[in-house]
C-alpha positions in Angstrom: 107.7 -154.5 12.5 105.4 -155.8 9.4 105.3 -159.4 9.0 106.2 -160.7 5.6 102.5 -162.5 5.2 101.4 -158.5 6.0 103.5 -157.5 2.6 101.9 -160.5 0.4 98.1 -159.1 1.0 99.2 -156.5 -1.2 98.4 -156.9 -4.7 100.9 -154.9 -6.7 100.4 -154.6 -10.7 101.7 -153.2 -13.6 99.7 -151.1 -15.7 99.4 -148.7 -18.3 98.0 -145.1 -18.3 95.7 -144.7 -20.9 94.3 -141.4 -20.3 95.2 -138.1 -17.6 93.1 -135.3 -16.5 93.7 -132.2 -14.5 91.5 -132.9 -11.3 90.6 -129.5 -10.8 88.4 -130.4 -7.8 91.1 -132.5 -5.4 92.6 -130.1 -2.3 95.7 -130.8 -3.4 97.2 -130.6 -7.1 96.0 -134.3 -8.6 96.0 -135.6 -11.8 93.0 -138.0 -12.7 94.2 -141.3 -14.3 92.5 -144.6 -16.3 95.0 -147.1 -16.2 94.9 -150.0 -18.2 95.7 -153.7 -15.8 94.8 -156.4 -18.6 92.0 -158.6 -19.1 92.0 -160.3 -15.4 91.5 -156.9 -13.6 90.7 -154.6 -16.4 90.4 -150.3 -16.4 91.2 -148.8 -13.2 90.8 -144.9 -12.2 93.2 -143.3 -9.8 93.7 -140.0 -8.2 97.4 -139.2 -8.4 99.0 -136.4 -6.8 102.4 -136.7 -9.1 101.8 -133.0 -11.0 105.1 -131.0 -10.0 107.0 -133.5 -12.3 104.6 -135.0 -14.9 102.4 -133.4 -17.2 99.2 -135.5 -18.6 100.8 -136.0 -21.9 103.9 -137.5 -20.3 101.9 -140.2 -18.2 100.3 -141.8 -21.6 101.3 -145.1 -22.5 103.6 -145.3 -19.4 103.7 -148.4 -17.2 103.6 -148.0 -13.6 103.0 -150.0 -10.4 99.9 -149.6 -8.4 98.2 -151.0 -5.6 94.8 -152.9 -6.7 93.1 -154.6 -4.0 92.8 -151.3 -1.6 89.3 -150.6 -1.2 88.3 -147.0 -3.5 88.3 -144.1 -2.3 86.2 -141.4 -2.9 88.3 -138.0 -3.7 85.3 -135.3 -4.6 83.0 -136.9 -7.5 86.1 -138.8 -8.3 86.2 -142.7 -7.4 89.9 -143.0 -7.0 90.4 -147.6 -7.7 94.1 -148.0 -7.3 96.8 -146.7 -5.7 99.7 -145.7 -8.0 103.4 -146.1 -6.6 105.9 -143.3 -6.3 108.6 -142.2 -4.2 108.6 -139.1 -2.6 111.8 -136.9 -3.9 113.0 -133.9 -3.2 111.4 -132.5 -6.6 108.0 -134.3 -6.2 107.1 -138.0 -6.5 108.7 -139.8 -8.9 106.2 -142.8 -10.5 108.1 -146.3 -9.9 108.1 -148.0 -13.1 109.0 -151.3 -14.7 112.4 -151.2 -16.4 111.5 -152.4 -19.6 108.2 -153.2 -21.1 105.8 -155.8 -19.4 102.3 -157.1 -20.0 99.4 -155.2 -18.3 98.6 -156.8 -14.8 101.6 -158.8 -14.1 102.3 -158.7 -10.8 105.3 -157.8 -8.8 106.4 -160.8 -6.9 
C-alpha cells in the first residue's frame, strides 16, 4: 500500500497548453506539448501520448493537470519536463482537467 506522505511528494499543477506538435519521432503516436505553469514554475515541455482523441488544435488554451517534480525524460531529441494526467479509457486517454478555469500552477491539494 502507498503511504499518504508517498502521495504528497507529488507536485501536481494546473497548466495551460500553449502550443502541440505531432512528435513524428516518438515509438508510439505522441503529441509534443509547451505548457504554460505560471510565474513560479514557468514553460514546461511534455511528451503526451493522448493522439487517438485530441487533435493539436484541440489541446490549445486547455488546462490540464501534470506532474512537475518528476525528473525529465528524454523521448528521442525530445526533453519530455512534466508528466501530463489522463485516464486510460476505452477510446484512448482522456486528459483530466480542472472543472472550471484556474490560474496557471495552482496546485491540486
Amino acid at each position: 500500500m502507498v503511504e499518504f506522505e508517498d502521495f504528497l511528494k507529488l507536485d501536481i499543477r494546473v497548466g495551460t497548453i500553449i502550443d502541440a506538435q505531432v512528435f513524428d519521432k516518438a515509438k508510439r503516436p505522441a503529441y509534443k506539448l509547451l505548457i504554460d505553469f505560471g510565474s513560479e514554475i514557468g514553460i514546461k515541455s511534455s511528451s503526451a501520448q493522448i493522439t487517438d482523441l485530441y487533435k493539436p488544435s484541440d489541446l490549445i488554451d486547455r488546462q490540464i493537470l501534470a506532474v512537475v517534480n518528476f525528473k525529465p525524460k528524454q523521448i528521442a531529441d525530445f526533453m519530455s519536463e512534466v508528466l501530463v494526467l489522463g485516464t486510460y479509457s476505452k477510446d484512448g486517454v482522456v486528459l483530466i482537467t480542472p472543472s472550471m478555469k484556474v490560474s496557471n500552477g495552482d496546485k491540486l491539494g
